[in-house]
C-alpha positions in Angstrom: 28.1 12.3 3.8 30.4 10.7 6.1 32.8 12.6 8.6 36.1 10.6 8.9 38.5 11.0 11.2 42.2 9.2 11.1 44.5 8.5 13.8 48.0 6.8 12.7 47.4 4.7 15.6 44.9 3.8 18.5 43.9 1.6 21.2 40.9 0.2 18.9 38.8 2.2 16.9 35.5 0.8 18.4 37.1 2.4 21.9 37.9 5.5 19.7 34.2 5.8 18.1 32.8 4.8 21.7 34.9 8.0 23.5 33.6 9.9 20.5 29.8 9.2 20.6 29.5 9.3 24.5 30.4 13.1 23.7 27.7 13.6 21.3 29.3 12.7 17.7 27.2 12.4 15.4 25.4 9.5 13.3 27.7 8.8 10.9 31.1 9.3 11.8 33.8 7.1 11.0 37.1 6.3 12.9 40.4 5.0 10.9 43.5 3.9 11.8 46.4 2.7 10.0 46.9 0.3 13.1 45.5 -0.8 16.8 47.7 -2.0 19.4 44.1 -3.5 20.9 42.2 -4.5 18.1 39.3 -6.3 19.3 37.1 -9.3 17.8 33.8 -11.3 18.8 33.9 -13.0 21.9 36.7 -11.1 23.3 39.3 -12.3 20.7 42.1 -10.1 19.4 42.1 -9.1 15.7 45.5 -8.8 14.4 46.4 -5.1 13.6 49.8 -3.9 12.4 50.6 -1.0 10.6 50.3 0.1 7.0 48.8 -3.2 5.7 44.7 -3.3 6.6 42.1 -1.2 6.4 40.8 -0.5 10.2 37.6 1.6 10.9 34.7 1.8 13.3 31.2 3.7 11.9 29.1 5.1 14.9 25.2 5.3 14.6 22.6 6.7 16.9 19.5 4.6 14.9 15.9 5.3 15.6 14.6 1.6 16.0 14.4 -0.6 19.2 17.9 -1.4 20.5 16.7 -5.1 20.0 17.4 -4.7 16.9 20.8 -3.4 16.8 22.4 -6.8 16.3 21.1 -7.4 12.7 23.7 -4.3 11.7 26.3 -6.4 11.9 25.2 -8.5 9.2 24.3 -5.4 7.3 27.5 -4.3 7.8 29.3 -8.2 6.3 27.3 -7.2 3.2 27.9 -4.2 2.3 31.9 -5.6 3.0 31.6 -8.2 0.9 29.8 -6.2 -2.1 32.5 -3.6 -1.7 35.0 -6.4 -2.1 33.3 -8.0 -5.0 33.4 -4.6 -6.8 37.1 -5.6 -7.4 36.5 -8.6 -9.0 37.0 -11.0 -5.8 34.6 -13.8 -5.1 33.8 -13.2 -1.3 31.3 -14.8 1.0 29.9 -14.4 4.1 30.4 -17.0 6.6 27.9 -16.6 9.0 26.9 -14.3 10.5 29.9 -11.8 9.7 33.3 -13.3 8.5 34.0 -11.6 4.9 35.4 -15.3 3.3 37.7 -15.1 0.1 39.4 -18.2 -1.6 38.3 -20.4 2.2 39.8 -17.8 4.3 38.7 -15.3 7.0 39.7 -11.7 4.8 37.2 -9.4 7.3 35.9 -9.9 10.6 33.5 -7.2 12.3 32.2 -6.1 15.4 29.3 -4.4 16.6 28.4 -3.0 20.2 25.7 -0.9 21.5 26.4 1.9 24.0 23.7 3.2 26.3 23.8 6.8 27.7 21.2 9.1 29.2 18.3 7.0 28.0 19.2 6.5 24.8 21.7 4.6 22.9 24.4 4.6 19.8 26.0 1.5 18.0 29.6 1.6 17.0 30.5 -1.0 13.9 34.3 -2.1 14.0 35.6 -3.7 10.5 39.2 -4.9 9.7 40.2 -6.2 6.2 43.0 -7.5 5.5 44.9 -6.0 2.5 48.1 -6.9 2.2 50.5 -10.1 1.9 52.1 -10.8 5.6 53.0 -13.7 7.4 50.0 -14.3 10.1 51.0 -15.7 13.5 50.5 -19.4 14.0 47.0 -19.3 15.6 45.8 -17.9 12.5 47.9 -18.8 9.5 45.5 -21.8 8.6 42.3 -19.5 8.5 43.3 -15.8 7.4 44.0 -14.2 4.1 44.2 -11.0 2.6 42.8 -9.4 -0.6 46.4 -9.1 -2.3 46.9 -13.1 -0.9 44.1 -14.2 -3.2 43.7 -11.9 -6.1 47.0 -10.3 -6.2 46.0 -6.4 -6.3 47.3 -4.0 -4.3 44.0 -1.9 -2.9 43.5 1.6 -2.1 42.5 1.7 1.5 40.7 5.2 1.5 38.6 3.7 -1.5 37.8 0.5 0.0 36.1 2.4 2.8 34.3 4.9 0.4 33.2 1.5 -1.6 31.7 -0.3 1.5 30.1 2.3 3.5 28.6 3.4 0.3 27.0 -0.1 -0.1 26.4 0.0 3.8 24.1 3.1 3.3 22.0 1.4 0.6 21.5 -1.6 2.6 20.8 0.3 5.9 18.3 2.5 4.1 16.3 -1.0 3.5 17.4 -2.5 6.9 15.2 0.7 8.6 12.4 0.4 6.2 11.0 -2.7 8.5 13.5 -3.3 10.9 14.7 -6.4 10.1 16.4 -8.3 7.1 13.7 -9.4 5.0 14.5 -7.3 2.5 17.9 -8.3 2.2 17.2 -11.9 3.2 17.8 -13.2 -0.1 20.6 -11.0 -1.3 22.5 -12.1 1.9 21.4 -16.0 1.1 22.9 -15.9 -2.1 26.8 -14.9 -1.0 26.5 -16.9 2.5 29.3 -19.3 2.1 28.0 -21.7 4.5 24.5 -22.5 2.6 23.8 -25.7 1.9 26.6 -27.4 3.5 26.8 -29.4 6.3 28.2 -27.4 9.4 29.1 -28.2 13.4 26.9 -26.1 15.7 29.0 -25.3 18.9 26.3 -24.6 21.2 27.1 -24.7 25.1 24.1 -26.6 25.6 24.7 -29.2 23.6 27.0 -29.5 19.5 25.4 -31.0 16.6 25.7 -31.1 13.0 22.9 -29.7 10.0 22.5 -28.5 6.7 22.5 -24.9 6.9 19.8 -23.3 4.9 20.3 -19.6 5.2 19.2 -16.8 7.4 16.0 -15.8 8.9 14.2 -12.3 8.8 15.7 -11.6 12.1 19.3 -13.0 11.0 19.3 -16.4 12.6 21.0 -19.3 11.2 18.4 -22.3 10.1 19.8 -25.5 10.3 18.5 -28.6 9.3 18.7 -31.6 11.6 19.3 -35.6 10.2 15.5 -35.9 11.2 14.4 -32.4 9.5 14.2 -30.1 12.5 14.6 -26.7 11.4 17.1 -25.4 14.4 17.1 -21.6 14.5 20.9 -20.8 15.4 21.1 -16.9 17.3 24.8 -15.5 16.9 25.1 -14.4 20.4 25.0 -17.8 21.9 26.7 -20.6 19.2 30.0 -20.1 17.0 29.1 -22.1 13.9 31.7 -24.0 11.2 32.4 -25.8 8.5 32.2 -29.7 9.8 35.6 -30.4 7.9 37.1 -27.2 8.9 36.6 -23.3 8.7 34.0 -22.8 6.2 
């Protein structure tokens, strides 16, 4: 059973579930908001947060395996996202490794940091879904939608959240059996928008273009080169897209 906690507004509820677990909350707990005024996304982007339209909340855990490992939640965590979504009847992907994709647009981005204190350490896991119709600023009209965009429902936000971290549980329960994905390899394969297609690998050291063909045990992208080099792509060091655009 989850503890949830709601704020009308905050900072960013990673920063809220961060304050929280360096003070000993437990595994478990979940922070809402109904909107950020510092939303946060990967790579030090800012996720677009106003109020009374999204559903915004960070779930702290204080796991028992190798902090190594703590980066596969994340894709855990676009899983259980997009099965939660799908439960409505909308067709959503995963881009990889953790955009939530619905009708070729960004719908859910998510971000995962691990804290270290006194020898040990807790991960917070920050999701923001867009719910309802709104006019997104110019950076990101081209790329974002929202669940009432695409399918034209209006979505309860306190069910949503009961809906994914319900399908979280289930897949962290198989995450923690080994460690890794390769129990939900293949379930994560089968809704990973980019699979199969031809995509542009921006890696510092160097771009280039591949088929990708899914996800390792470990999460990495495998992408096949024009000469059949099988390229493992880590999330941490590459942003990955469509060669034509987004997706």
């Amino acid at each position: 059973m989850n503890n949830v906690f709601y704020k009308p507004v905050v900072d960013s509820t990673n920063l809220w579930a961060k304050e929280e677990g360096m003070n000993g909350a437990p595994c478990g707990s979940v922070y809402m908001a109904d909107m950020q005024t510092a939303g946060r996304g990967r790579r030090g982007r800012t996720w677009e947060s106003p109020s009374g339209e999204n559903l915004y909340f960070s779930l702290l855990l204080r796991p028992s395996f190798a902090p190594d490992k703590a980066s596969m939640l994340t894709l855990v965590m676009a899983m259980a996202v997009a099965e939660a979504v799908r439960s409505y009847g909308a067709e959503a992907y995963i881009k990889w490794p953790n955009d939530i994709v619905l009708g070729g647009k960004k719908l859910c981005g998510i971000l995962t940091e691990m804290h270290i204190q006194n020898g040990s350490y807790f991960v917070v896991v920050g999701v923001g879904v867009n719910l309802r119709k709104r006019d997104f600023s110019s950076e990101i009209a081209g790329m974002a939608t929202s669940l009432e965009e695409e399918q034209n429902i209006a979505i309860n936000r306190e069910e949503l959240l009961e809906r994914i971290l319900k399908a979280f549980e289930k897949f962290y329960q198989e995450f923690t059996l080994r460690g890794d994905l390769c129990l939900l390899q293949d379930a994560y394969n089968d809704i990973l928008i980019n699979r199969g297609n031809c995509v542009k690998v921006l890696d510092p050291k160097g771009e280039f273009t591949g088929i990708a063909r899914g996800i390792n045990a470990v999460g990495e992208l495998l992408v096949e080169k024009e000469d059949g080099e099988i390229v493992t792509v880590y999330a941490g060091e590459v942003s990955v897209r469509g060669l034509y655009g987004y997706t």
